[in-house]
C-alpha positions as CSV (number, residue, x, y, z in Angstrom):
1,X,-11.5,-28.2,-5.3
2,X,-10.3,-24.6,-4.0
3,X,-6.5,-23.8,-4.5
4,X,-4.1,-22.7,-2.0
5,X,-3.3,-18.7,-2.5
6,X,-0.8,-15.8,-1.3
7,X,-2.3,-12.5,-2.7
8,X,0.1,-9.7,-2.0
9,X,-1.1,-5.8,-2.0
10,X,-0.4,-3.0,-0.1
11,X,-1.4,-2.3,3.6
12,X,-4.1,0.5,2.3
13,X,-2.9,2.2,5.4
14,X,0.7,2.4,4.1
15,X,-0.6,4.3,0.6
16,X,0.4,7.8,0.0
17,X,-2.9,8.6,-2.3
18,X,-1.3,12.2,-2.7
19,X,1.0,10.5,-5.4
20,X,0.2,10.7,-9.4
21,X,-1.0,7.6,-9.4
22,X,-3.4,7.6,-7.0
23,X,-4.4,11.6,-6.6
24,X,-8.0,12.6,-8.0
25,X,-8.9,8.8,-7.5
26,X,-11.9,8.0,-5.2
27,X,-9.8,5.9,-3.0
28,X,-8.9,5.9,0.5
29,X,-7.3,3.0,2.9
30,X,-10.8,2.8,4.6
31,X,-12.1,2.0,1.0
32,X,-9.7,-0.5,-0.2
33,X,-9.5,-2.2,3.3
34,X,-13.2,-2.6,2.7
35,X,-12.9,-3.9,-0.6
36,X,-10.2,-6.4,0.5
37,X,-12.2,-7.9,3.3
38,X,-15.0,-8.4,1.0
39,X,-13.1,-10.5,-1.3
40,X,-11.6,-12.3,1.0
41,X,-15.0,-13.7,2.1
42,X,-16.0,-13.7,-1.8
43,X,-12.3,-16.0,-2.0
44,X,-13.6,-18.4,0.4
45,X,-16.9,-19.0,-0.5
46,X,-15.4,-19.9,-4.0
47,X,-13.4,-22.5,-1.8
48,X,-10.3,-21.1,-2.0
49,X,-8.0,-21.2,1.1
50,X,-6.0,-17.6,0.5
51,X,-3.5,-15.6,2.7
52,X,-3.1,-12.0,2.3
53,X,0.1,-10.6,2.2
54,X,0.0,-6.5,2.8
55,X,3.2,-5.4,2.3
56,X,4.5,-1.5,2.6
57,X,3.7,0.9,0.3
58,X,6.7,2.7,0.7
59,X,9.0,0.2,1.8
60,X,12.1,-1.1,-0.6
61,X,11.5,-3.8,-3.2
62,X,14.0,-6.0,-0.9
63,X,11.7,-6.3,2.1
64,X,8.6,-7.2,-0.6
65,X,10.4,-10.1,-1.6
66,X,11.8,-10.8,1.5
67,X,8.2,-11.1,3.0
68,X,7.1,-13.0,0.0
69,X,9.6,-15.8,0.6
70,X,9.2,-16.1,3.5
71,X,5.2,-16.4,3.4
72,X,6.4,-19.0,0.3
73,X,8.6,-20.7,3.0
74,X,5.9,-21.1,5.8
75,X,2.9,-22.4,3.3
76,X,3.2,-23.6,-0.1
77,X,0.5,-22.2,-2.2
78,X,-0.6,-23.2,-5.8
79,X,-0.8,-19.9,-7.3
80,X,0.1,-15.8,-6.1
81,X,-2.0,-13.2,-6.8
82,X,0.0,-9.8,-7.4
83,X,-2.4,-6.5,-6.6
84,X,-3.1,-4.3,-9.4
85,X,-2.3,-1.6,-6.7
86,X,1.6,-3.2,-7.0
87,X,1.3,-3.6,-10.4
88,X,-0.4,-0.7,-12.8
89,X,1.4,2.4,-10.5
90,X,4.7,2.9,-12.6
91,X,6.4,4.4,-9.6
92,X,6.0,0.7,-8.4
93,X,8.0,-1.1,-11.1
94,X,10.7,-2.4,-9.0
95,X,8.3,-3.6,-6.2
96,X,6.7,-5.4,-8.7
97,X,9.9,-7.0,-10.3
98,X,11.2,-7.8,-7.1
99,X,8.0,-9.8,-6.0
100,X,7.6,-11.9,-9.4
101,X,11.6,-12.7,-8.6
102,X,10.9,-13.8,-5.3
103,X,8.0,-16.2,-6.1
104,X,10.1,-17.5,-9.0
105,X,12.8,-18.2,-6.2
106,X,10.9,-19.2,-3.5
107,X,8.3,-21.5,-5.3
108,X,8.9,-22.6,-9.0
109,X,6.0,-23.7,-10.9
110,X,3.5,-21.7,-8.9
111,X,1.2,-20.0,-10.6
112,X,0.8,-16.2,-11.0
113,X,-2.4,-14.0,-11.3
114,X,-3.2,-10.4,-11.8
115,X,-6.1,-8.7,-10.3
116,X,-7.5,-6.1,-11.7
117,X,-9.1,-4.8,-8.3
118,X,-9.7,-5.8,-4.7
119,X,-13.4,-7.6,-6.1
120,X,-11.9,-9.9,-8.6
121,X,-9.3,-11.9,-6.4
122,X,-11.4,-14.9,-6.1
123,X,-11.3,-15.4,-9.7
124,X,-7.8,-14.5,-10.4
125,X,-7.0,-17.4,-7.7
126,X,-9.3,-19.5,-10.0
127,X,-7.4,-18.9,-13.2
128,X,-4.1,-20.1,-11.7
């Protein structure tokens, strides 16, 4: 049986790919909006029943975790899967605090997995 997931990234379209994290990577918003649709078809056809959360990629930590409850609010899930876009850019560190916070708050006991990029969602929502 499939689990019930919130992943949270960032709107691609919010990314500023001129910082040091991103700049001289073969990104773009088309190419990680891409890559995030994909797995969200690669998400269900594993049986998994996942929302995606895109937050802001330059918005405040406060409004990450205010989105996150209140996704946590509307539909319990069984496990959260936290971007590696949110997590691995050091520049994000408080966005990232923030959101583990929140799902601690919001929805103790749930799960939490790590991506490593947009094609390997569906099995971080299997490891929770």
């Amino acid at each position: 049986m499939g689990k019930r997931a919130l992943v949270i990234g960032f709107d691609p379209y919010s990314i500023d790919f001129d910082t040091p994290f991103f700049r001289g990577k073969p990104l773009s918003a088309e190419i990680i909006a891409k890559g995030l649709e994909a797995d969200e078809a690669r998400i269900a056809a594993a049986g998994h029943d996942a929302e995606m959360l895109m937050i802001d990629a330059q918005g405040t930590p406060e409004a990450a975790a205010a989105a996150t409850r209140a996704a946590l609010a509307a539909r319990p899930v069984e496990v959260v899967v936290i971007g590696g876009g949110v997590r691995l850019d050091p520049a994000q560190t408080l966005v990232l605090e923030a959101l583990v916070n929140a799902v601690l708050e919001a929805a103790p006991g749930t799960r939490i997995g790590f991506n490593t990029m947009p094609t390997d969602t569906a099995e971080a929502v299997g490891r929770g």
